[in-house]
FITOR-993991 format. One record per residue: residue in three letters; x, y, z of N, C-alpha, C in turn. Coordinates in steps of 0.02 Angstrom, whole numbers, plus 50000, padded with zeros to 5 digits. Example, Ala and Ser with C-alpha at 12.3 -4.5 7.8 and 13.67 -1.06 7.14 Angstrom:
// FITOR-993991
Ala506604971650390506154977550390506604983550390/Ser506424988850354506844994750357506455000250394/
This chain:
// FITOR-993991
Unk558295432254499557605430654519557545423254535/Unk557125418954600557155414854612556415411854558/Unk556715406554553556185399754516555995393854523/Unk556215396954601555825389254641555845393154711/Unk555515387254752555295387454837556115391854877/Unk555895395754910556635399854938556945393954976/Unk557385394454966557785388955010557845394755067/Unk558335392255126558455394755188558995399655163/Unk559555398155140559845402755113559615406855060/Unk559365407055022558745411454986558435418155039/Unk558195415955102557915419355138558715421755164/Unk558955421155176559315423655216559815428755180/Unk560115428855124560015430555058559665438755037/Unk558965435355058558605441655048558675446855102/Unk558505443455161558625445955222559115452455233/Unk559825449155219560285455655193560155460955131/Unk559935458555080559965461955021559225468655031/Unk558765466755071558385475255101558555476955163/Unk558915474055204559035477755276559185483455262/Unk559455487555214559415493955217559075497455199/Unk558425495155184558035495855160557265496855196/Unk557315493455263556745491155280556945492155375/Unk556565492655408556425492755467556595484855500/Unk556955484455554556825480455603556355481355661/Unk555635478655635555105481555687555085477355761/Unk554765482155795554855478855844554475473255858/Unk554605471055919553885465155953553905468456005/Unk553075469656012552695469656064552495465256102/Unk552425466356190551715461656243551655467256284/Unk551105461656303550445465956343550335459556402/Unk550195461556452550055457356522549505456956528/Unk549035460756500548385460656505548145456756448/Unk548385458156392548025454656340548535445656343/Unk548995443856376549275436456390548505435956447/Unk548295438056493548115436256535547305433756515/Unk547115438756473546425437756429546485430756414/Unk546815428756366546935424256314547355417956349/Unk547395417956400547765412456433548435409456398/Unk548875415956371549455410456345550125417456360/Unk550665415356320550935421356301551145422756250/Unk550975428856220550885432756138551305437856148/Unk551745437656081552345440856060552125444255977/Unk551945450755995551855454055917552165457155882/Unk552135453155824552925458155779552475463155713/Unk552915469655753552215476555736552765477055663/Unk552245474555608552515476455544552025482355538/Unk551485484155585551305490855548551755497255572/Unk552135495755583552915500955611553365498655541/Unk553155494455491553625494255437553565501155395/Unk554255501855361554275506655295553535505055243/Unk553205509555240552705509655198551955509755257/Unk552095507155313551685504355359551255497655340/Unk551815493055320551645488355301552035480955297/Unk552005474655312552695469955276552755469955208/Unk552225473555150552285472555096553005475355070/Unk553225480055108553755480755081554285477955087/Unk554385470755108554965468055122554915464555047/Unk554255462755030554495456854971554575461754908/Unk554275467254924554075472954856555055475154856/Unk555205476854884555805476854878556395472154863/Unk556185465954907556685460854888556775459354822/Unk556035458654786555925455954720556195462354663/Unk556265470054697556295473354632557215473654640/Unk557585471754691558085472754703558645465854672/Unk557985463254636558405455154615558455456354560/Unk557935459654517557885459854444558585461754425/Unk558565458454373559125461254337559075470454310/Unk559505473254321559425481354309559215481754218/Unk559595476554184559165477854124558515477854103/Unk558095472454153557515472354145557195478954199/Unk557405481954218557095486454262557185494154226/Unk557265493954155557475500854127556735504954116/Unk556325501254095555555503454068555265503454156/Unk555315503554222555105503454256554945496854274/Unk554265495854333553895492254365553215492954354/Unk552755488254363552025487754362551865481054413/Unk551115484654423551055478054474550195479854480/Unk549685475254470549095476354519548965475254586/Unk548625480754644548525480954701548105486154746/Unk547635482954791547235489054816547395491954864/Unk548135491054878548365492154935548995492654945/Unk549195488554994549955489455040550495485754968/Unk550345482054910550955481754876551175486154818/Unk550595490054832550485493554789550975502254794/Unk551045503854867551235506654914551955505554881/Unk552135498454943552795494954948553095494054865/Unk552755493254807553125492054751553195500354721/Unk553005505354763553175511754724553955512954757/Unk553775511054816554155513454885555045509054846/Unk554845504354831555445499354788555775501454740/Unk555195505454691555495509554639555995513254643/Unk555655516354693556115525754701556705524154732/Unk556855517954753557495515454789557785512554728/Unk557505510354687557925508154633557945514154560/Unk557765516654568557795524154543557475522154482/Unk556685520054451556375517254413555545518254410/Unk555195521854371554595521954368554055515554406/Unk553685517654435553025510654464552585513354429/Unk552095509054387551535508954371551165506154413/Unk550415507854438549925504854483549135504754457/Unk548975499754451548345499554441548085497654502/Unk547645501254509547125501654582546505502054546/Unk545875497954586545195495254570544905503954613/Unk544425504654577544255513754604543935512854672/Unk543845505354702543605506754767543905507254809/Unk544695508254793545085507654856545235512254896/Unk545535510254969545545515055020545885521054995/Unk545685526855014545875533555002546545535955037/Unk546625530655079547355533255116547985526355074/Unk547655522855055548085520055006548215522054952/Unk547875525754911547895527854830548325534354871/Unk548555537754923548675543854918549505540854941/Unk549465536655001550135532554990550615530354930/Unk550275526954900550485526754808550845532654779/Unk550295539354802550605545954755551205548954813/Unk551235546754851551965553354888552535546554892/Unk552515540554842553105538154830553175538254770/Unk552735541854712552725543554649552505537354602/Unk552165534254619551715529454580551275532954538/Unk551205529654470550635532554438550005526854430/Unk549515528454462549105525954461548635525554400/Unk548415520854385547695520354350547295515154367/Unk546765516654367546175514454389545695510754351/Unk545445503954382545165499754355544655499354383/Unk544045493754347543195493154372543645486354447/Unk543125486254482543275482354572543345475954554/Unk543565473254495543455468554467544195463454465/Unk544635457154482545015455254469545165455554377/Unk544625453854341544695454854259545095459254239/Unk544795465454266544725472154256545445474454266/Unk545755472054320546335474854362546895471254305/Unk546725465854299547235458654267547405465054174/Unk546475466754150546645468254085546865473654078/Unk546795478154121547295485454123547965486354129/Unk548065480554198548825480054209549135478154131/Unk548985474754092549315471454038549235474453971/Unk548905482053980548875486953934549345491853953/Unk549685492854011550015493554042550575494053995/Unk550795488554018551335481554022551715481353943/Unk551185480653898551265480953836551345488753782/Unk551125492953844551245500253815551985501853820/Unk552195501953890552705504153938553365498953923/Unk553255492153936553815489353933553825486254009/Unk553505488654048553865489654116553875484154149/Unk554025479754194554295474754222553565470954266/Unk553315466654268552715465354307553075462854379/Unk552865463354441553045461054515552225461454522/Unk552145452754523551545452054570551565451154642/Unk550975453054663550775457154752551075449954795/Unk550925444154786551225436154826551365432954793/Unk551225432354701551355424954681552045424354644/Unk552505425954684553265425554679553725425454708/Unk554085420154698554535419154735555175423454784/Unk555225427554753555475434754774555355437954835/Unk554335438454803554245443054843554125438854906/Unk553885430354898553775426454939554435424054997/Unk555045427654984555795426955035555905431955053/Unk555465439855027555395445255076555005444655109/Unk554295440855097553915442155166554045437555216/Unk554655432855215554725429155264555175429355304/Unk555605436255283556005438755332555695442955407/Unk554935443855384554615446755466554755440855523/Unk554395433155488554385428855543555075428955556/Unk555655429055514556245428755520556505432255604/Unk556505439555582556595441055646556125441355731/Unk555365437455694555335435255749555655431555803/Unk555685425255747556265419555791556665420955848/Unk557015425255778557845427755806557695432555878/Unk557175435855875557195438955934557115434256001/Unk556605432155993556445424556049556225420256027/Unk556755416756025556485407655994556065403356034/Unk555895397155996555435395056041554685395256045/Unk554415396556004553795398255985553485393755990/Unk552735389556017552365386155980551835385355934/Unk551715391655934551445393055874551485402255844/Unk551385402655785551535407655733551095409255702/Unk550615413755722549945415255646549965421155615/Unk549765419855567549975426155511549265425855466/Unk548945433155457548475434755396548635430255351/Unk547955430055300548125427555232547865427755190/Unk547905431455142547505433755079547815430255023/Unk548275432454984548625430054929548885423554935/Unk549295425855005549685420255037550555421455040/Unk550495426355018551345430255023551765428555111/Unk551105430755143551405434055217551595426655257/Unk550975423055232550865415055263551435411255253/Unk551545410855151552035405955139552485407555164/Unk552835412855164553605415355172553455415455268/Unk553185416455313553105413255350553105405855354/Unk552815402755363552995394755352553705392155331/Unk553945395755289554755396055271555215396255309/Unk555245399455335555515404355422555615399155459/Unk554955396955468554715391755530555195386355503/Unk554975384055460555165377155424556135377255452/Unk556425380355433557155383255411557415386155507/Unk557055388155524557255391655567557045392655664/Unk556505387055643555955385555703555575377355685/Unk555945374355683555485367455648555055366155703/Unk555165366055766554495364055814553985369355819/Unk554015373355793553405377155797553145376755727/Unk552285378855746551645377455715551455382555681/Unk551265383955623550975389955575550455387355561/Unk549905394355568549325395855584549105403055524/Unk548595399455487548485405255435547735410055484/Unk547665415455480547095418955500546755420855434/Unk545965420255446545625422655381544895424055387/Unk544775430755350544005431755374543465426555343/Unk543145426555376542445421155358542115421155301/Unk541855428055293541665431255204542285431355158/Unk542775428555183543445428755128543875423955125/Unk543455418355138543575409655170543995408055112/Unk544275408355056544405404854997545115400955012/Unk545485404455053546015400155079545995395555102/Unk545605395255165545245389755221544915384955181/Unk544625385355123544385381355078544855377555038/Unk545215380555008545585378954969546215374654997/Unk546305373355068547025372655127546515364455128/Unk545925365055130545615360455170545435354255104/Unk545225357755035545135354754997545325351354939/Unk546085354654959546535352054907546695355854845/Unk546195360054832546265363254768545925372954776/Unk546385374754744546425382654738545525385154709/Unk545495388754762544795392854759544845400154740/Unk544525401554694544535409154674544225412554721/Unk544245419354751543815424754770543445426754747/Unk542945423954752542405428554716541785434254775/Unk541795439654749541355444654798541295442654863/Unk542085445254894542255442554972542105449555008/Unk541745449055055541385452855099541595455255172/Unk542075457255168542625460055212542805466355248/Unk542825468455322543275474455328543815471955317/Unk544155468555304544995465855302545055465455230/Unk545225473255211545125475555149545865471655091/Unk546355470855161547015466955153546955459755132/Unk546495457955116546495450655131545945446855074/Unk545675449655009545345448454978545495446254910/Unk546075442454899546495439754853546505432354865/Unk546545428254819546365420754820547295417954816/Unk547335412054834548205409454843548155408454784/Unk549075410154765549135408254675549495401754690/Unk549895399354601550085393854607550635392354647/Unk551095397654664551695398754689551435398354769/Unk550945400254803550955400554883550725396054901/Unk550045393754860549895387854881549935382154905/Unk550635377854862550995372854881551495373554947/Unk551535380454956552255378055000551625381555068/Unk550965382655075550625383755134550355375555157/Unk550205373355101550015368555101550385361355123/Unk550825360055117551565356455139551675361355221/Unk551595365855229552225369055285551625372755333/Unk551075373255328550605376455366550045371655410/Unk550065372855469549665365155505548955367255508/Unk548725374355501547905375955489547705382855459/Unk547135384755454547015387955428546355389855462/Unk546255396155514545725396555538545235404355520/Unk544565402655514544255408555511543745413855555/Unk543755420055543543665423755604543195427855570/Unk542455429755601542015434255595542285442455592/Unk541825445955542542115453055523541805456755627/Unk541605455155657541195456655705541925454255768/Unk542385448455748542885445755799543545449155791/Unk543425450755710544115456255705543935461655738/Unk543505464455727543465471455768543555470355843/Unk543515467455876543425465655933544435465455952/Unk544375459955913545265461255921545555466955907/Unk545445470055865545565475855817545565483055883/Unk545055481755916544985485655988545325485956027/Unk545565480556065546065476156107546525477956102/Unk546915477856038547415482556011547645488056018/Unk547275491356018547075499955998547235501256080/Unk546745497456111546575498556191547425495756226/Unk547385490756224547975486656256548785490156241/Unk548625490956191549545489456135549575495756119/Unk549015502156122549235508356107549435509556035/Unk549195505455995549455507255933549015504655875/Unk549105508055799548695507755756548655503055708/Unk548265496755686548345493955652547825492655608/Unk547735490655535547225490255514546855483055499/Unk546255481655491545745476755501546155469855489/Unk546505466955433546775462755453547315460255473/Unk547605467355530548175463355540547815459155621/Unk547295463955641546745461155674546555454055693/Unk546715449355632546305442055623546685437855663/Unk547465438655664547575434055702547645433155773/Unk547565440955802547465438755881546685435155873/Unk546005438255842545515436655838545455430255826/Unk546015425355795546105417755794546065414555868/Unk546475420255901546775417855968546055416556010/Unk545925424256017545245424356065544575418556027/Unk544865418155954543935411255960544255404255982/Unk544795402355967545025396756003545275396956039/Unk545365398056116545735397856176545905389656189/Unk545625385856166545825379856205546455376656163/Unk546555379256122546965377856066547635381856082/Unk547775388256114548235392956137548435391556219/Unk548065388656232547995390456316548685387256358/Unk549155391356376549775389456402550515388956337/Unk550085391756300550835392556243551115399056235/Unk551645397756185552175404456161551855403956094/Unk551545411956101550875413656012551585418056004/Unk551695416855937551865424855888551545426455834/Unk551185432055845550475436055792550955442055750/Unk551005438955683551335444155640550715449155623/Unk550565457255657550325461555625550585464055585/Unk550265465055510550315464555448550515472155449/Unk549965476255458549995481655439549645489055467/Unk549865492355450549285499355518548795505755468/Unk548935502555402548655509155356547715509455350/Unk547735512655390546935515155404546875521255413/Unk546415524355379546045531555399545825533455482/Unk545795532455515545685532555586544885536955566/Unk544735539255534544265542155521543675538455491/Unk544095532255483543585527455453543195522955495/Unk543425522255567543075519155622542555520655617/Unk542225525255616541495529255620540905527955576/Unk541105524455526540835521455465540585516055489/Unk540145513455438539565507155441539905501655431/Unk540615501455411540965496455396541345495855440/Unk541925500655470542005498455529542015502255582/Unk541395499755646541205502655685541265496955736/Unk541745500455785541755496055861541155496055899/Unk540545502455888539985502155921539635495055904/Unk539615491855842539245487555811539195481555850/
């Protein structure tokens, strides 16, 4: 297990140790959507990842480091979502029970994801407290191993093997934006860059009602989430101590995007690119389209995060392209 910042070999390291594990997704373009946006955009579709997600690069990297002794009582982890998924998905590859605590409001196609990789779920009030004091009743019953969702180093040199094979596919980038909730996807991005692309620029995307990053990038000091108001159901986790510093050192901004601009991108997508992604992997073309003057004549690479949505859920008051 790493206990400090991934070095380059760290990542690279990891890189090998899930390739068998994990998808080399592709990158996408679109001529229409370069032509919108005045630049040219290269998308690396992690919602084509195992799990339909990048969570599973770090959910794996990190359960694949543990030492096998500590992995006898299983895994546990809190998550309302894609690590939650990706750390069952880790298990069953390491042939080891996942415990999951999920907050009871979560998406219905996520809690059902969880169960057909054999996670056992239990369920907590929507509450970070809530999630924190269950997991650790958990924890203390079971034995079982904790892997948190970004604030580890581990999981923070799996998720930076996506930008990884961005690079490698076409170098040259001038800029790189990536979602950011926890800060998993960002830091270990920035890593990549740093190690592997030093002239190019990393760019965090983040919804407006779920600003705590953008706050916290700008102000020096770590902001909690509190009642973040989001379709970018992905993205409602505050940076821990572990992502913070190395976004902060290795990341040149941090921009935020209306729940009304994701959808819009979120469309574009759907329309343009033919394919399914969910609300925030959305944010960072939606970076693109509110600042054009900032993109205009460059090489963008937009890591989409992830594609796990109900498609049935468009129709809803929450997210509706009519709106």
């Amino acid at each position: 297990m790493l206990s400090k910042t991934p070095s380059k070999s760290d990542i690279e390291a990891s890189h090998k140790r899930i390739s068998d594990y994990i998808f080399k997704t592709p990158v996408l373009t679109s001529q229409s959507i370069n032509k919108l946006c005045g630049c040219e955009i290269f998308f690396k579709c992690e919602n084509f990842q195992k799990i339909g997600a990048f969570k599973a690069r770090g959910a794996t990297n990190a359960v694949l480091s543990v030492n096998p002794i500590h992995l006898k009582n299983g895994v546990a982890t809190h998550s309302s979502g894609n690590h939650a998924t990706a750390l069952s998905y880790a298990a069953k590859i390491a042939g080891v029970k996942a415990y999951i605590v999920m907050p009871q409001n979560s998406k219905k196609i996520k809690v059902n994801s969880v169960k057909a990789f054999g996670g056992e779920i239990t369920f907590s009030e929507n509450n970070q407290q809530s999630r924190e004091k269950t997991l650790q009743n958990i924890v203390d019953k079971t034995g079982a191993y904790f892997i948190h969702p970004y604030n580890n180093y581990d999981v923070i040199a799996g998720q930076s093997t996506a930008a990884k094979e961005l690079i490698e596919y076409n170098p040259g980038f001038d800029y790189i934006v990536a979602p950011v909730g926890g800060g998993g996807l960002l830091s270990g991005t920035s890593l990549s860059v740093k190690y592997f692309s030093g002239t190019t620029a990393v760019f965090g995307a983040e919804p407006e009602c779920a600003d705590d990053a953008y706050r916290s990038f700008n102000d020096g000091v770590i902001y909690p989430s509190v009642n973040p108001k989001t379709i970018a159901d992905g993205l409602l986790t505050s940076l821990g101590d572990k992502t913070y510093p190395i976004i902060k050192e290795n990341v040149k901004n941090i921009f935020t995007v209306s729940d009304s601009g994701i959808l819009a991108a979120m469309r574009l997508i759907y329309e343009r690119l033919k394919i399914v992604i969910e609300p925030s992997s959305a944010t960072v073309l939606a970076v693109v389209l509110k600042y054009p003057e900032i993109f205009k004549g460059s090489k963008t690479g937009l890591i989409l995060s992830g594609g796990n949505i109900d498609l049935f859920e468009i129709n809803r008051s929450d997210i509706n392209f009519e709106s």
